[in-house]
N, C-alpha and C positions, 0 to 999 in steps of 0.2 A: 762841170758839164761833161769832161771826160769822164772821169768816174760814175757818171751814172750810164752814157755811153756805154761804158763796159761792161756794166750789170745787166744792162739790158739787151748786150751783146751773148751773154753770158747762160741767160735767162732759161730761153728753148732749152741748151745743152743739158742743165743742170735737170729741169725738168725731166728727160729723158734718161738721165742717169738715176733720178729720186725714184719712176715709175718702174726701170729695171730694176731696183733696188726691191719694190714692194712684191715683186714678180717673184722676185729669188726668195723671200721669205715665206709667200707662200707654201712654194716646194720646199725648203728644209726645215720648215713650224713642222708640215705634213708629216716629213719623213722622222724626224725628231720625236712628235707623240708616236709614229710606229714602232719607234726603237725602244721608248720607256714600257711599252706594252707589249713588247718581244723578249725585253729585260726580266721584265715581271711582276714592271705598275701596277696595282691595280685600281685605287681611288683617282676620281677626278679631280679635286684636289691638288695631292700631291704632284701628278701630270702638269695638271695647269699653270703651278707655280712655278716648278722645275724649266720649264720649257718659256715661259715667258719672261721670267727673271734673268735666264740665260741669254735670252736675244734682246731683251733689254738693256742690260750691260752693256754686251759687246756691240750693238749695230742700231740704236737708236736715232741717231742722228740728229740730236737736239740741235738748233740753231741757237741756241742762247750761249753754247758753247763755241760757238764761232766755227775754226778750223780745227777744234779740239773734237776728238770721238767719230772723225769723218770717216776713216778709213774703214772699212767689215772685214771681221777677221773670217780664216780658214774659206776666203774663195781668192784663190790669188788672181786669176781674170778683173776680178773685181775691185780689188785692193789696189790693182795697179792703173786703175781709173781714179779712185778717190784719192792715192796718190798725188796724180797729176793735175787731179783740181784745187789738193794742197798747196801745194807749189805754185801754181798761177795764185794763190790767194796773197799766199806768202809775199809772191812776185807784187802783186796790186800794193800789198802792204808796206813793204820794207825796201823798194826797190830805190825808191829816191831817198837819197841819206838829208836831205838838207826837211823834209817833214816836220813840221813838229810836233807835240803831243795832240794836239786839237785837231790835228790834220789828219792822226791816225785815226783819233778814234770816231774823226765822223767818218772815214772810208773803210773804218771795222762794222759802223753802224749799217754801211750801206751794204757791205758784203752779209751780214747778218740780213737783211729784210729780202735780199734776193732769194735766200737760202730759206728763208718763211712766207716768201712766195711760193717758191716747190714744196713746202707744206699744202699750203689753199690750193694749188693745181691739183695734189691728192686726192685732196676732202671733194672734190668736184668731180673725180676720177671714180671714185667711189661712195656715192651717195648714198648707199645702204648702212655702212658703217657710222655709229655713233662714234665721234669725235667731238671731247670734250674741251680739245684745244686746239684751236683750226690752226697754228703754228707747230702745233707738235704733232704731224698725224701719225707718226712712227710707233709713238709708245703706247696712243688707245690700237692700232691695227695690230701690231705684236700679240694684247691680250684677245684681241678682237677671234686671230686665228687660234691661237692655243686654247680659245672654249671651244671654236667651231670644231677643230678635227679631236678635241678628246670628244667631244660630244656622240661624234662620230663614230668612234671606235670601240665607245665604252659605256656599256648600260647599269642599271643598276644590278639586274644578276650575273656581273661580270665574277668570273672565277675570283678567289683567295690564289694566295704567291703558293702556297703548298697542295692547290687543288689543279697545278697547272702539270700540262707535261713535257718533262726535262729531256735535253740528251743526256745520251749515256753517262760522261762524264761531269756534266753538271749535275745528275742524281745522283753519284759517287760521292761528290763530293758533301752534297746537303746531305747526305744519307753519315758520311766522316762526321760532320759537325753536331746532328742532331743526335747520334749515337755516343758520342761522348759527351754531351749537354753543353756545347759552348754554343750553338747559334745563336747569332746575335738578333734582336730584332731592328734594328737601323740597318742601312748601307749608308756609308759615308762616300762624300762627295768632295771628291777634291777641286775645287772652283778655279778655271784655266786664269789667265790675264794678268797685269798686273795690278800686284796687292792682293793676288788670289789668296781664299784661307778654306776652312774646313765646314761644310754643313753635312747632314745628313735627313735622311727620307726613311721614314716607316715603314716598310716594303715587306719584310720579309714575318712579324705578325708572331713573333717567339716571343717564349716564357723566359726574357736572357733573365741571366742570374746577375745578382745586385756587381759582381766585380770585373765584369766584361770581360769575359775571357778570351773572346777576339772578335777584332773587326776586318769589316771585307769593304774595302775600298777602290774606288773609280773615279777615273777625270773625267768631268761634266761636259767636257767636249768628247769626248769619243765614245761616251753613252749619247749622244743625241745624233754623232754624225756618221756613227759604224754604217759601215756598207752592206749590200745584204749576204749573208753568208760567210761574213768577217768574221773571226774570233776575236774577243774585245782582252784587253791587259788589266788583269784581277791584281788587287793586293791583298795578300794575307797576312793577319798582324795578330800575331799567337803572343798569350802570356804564360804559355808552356811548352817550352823549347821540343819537349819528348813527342810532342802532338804533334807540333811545325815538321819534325823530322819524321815523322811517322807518314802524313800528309805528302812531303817531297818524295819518300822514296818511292810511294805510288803512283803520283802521277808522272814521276818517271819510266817507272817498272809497266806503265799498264796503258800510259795513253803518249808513252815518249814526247812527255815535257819537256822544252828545254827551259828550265826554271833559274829565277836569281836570288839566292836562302843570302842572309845576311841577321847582324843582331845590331841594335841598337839602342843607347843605354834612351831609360823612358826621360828622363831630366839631365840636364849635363852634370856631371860629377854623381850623381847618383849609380850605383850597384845593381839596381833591377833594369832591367832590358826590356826587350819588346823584340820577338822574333817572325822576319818576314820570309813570306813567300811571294816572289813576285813574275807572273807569268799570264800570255794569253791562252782561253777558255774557250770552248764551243761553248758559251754562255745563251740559251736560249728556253723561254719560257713561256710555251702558247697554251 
């Protein structure tokens, strides 16, 4: 009886932290397809995927998962709310040592159904949105918003990545790469969290040649959370050292980069390298 007491005590608060929660994704789904399309997106698609994969991961809030996946990354305000509701769960959970397993897991069950009740308050919240699982409303609303604002933003005669226009020194620079034939056609995606690994996106629409002569890399959090008028942190990964150097000493000499060159061998004990360039860019593509 205590135990449900508590969930029910519980209930309103959760509710009101679940609907802040949907508020907040809103505005950074919004700003997120802005930034893929500032970058220099240009299929829906790719957008769609990018941006909801990403807030899928990090800020889903499954309840099947209990206390696990509660906290949203990169809003500390926020973080430190789902925090504190970790903690009281934790508390509900592990507080009395003499429990025993049966005990946990029916007051794990019951802390799960609170928490898939501020699911169905959502689904109520928002009766225009198809939701396919009135316990998970997080992860149909994620995709829900990442079609509604690419939708928005981007039509079908929406420019190509090379028919957009560059700042000065992001022209210099595609202008460096396509002049010597290494543009690559991917951007690679360095995926933030942990167990983070590598994907990449089709963006940029080049003839690369069969032995990748370099890639241009970015973390998938700061292509979707850049500020406006931020310069974002490029990586440059040359498979010819003369190029990488050629590259640095201009964006020093011409746009006073302060750059971080390094080599690094491509396989461990292997003799061939991979040479970087790593610095922020007025990176913008409208």
């Amino acid at each position: 009886m205590i135990k449900k007491e508590w969930a029910k005590n519980k209930q309103d608060y959760i509710n009101v932290l679940f609907l802040e929660h949907a508020e907040w994704l809103d505005e950074v789904i919004n700003h997120g397809v802005k930034n893929l399309i500032q970058f220099g997106y240009t299929r829906k698609f790719d957008i769609e995927i990018r941006v909801s994969s990403f807030f899928d991961y990090h800020t889903r809030l499954d309840p099947k998962f209990g206390i696990v996946n509660l906290s949203t990354m990169f809003d500390t305000v926020r973080m430190e709310k789902f925090d504190k509701l970790e903690e009281e769960f934790i508390e509900f959970l592990y507080i009395d040592n003499d429990k025993d397993e049966s005990q946990i897991e029916h007051e794990h069950n019951v802390m799960v159904k609170t928490l898939k009740l501020s699911h169905h308050y959502l689904v109520q919240k928002y009766p225009d949105i198809s939701v396919s699982n009135h316990e998970n409303f997080f992860k149909d609303y994620i995709s829900y918003l990442s079609t509604k604002y690419t939708n928005e933003y981007i039509d079908n005669n929406s420019k190509k990545f090379f028919d957009k226009k560059f700042t000065k020194e992001l022209a210099y620079i595609l202008n460096f790469f396509n002049k010597n034939k290494i543009m690559p056609s991917d951007l690679t995606i360095h995926e933030s969290g942990d167990g983070g690994g590598k994907d990449s996106d089709e963006i940029f629409h080049s003839d690369i040649s069969l032995n990748e002569p370099l890639e241009i890399q970015i973390s998938d959090d700061e292509l979707l959370f850049r500020k406006e008028g931020q310069t974002i942190n490029i990586m440059f990964i040359f498979k010819d050292k003369k190029l990488r150097d050629a590259l640095n000493r201009d964006l020093i000499k011409l746009y006073e980069k302060k750059t971080n060159v390094y080599d690094q061998e491509r396989i461990n004990g292997s003799h061939i390298k991979s040479f970087f360039i790593e610095c922020d860019i007025d990176w913008v593509a409208n």
